[in-house]
LOKOL-430344 format. One record per residue: residue number from 1; residue in three letters; x, y, z of N, C-alpha, C in turn. Coordinates in nm, 4 decimals. Each point is the difference from the previous one (the first is absolute). Layout:
BEGIN
  koldo  zaro      n.px      n.py      n.pz     ca.px     ca.py     ca.pz      c.px      c.py      c.pz
    NUM   Ala         X         Y         Z         X         Y         Z         X         Y         Z
...
//
This chain:
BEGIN
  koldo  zaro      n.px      n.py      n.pz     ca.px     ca.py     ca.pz      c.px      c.py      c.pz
      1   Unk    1.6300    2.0042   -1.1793   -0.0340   -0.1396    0.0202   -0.0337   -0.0680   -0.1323
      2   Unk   -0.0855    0.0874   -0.0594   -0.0671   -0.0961   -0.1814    0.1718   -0.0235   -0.0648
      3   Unk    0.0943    0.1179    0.0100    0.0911   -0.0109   -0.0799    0.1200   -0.1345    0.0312
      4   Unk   -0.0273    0.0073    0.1615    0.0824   -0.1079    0.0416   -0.0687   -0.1526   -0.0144
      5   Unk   -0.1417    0.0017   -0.0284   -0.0449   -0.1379   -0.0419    0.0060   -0.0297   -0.1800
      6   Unk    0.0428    0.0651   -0.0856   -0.0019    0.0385   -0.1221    0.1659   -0.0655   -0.0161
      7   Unk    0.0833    0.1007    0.0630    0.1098   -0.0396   -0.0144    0.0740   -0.1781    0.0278
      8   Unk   -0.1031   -0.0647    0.1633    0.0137   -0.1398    0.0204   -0.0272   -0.0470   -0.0911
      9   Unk   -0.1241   -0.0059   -0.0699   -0.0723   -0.0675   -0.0979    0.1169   -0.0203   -0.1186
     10   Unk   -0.0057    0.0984   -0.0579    0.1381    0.0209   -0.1310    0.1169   -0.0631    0.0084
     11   Unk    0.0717   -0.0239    0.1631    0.1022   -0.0600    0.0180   -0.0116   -0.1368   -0.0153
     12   Unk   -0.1107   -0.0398    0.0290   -0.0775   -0.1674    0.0569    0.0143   -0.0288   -0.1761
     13   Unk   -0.0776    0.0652   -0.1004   -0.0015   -0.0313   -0.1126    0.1279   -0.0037   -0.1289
     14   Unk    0.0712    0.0589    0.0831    0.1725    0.0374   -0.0801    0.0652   -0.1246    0.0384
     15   Unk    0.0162   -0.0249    0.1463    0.0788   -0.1147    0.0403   -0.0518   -0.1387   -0.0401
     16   Unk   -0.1461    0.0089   -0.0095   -0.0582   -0.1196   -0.0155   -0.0729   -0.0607   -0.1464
     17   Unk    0.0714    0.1271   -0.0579   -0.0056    0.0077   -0.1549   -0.1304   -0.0900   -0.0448
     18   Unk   -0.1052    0.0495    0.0615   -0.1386   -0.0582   -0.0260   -0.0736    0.1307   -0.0566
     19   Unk   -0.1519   -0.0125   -0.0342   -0.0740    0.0800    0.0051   -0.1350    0.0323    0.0926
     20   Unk   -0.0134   -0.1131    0.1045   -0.0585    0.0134    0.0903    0.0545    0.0027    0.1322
     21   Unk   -0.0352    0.0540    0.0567    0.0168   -0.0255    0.1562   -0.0678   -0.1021    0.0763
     22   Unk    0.0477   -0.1245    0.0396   -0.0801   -0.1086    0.1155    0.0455    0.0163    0.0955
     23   Unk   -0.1379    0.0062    0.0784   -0.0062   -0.0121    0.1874   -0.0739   -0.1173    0.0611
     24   Unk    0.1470   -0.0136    0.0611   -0.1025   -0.0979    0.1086   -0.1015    0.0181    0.0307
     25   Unk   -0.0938    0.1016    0.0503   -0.1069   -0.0098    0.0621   -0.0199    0.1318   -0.0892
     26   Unk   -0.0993   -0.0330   -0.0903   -0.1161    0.0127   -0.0890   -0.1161    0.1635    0.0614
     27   Unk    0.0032   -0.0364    0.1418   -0.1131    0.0796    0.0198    0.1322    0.1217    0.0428
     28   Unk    0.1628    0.0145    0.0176    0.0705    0.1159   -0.0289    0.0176    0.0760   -0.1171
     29   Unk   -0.0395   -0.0567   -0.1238   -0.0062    0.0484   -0.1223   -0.1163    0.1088    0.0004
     30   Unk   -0.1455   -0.0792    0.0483   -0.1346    0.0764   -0.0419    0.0239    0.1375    0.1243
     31   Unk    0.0650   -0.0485    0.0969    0.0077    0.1236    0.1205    0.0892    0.1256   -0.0664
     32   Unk    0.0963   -0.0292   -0.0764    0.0982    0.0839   -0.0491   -0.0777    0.0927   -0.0995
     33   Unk   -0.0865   -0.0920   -0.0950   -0.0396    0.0669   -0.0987   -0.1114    0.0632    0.0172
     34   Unk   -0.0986   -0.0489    0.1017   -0.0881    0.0821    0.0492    0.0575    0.1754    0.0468
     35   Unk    0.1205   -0.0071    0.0425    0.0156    0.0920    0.1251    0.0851    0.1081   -0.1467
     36   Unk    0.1117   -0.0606   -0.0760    0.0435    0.0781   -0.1080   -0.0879   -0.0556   -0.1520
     37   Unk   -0.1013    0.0466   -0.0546   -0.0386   -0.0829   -0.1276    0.0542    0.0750   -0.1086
     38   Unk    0.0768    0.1142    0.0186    0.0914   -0.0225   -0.1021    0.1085   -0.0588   -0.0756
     39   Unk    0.0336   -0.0709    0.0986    0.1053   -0.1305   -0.0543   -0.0439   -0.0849   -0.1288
     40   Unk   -0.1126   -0.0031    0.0621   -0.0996   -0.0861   -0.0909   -0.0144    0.0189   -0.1629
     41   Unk    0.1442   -0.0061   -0.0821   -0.0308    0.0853   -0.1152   -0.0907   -0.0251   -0.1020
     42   Unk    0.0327   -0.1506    0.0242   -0.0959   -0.0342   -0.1878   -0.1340    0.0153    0.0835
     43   Unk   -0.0531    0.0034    0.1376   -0.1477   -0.0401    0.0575   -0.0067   -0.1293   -0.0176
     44   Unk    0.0420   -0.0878    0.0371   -0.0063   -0.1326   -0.0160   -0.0201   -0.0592    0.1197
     45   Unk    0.0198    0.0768    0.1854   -0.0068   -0.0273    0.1034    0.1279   -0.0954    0.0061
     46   Unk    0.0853    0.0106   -0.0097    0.1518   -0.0802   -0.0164    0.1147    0.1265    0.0120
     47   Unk    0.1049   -0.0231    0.0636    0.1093    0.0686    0.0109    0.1041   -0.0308   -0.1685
     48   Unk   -0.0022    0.0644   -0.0736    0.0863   -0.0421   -0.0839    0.1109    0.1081   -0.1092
     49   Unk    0.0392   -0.0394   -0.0586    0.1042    0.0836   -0.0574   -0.0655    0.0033   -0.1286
     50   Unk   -0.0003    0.0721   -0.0550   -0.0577    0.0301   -0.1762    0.0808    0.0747   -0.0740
     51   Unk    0.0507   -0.1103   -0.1206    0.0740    0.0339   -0.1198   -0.0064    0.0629   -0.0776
//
């Protein structure tokens, strides 16, 4: 499951050639990262990609 939310994430950020991820609804971000906080790389409480 972590690997298959890892892998969405990466795709979301390739196609959308950003470095953050935005969600509509705000309180799906803190639920995600609560539940995996390793995503969380820099610790910033933000989903993001780091260069």
């Amino acid at each position: 499951m972590r690997i298959e939310i890892l892998i969405i994430l990466f795709t979301f950020n390739i196609l959308g050639h950003k470095d953050e991820i935005k969600f509509e609804n705000p309180n799906f971000e803190r639920i995600v990262l609560s539940k995996y906080p390793e995503i969380d790389l820099n610790s910033n409480e933000r989903i993001e990609v780091t260069r």
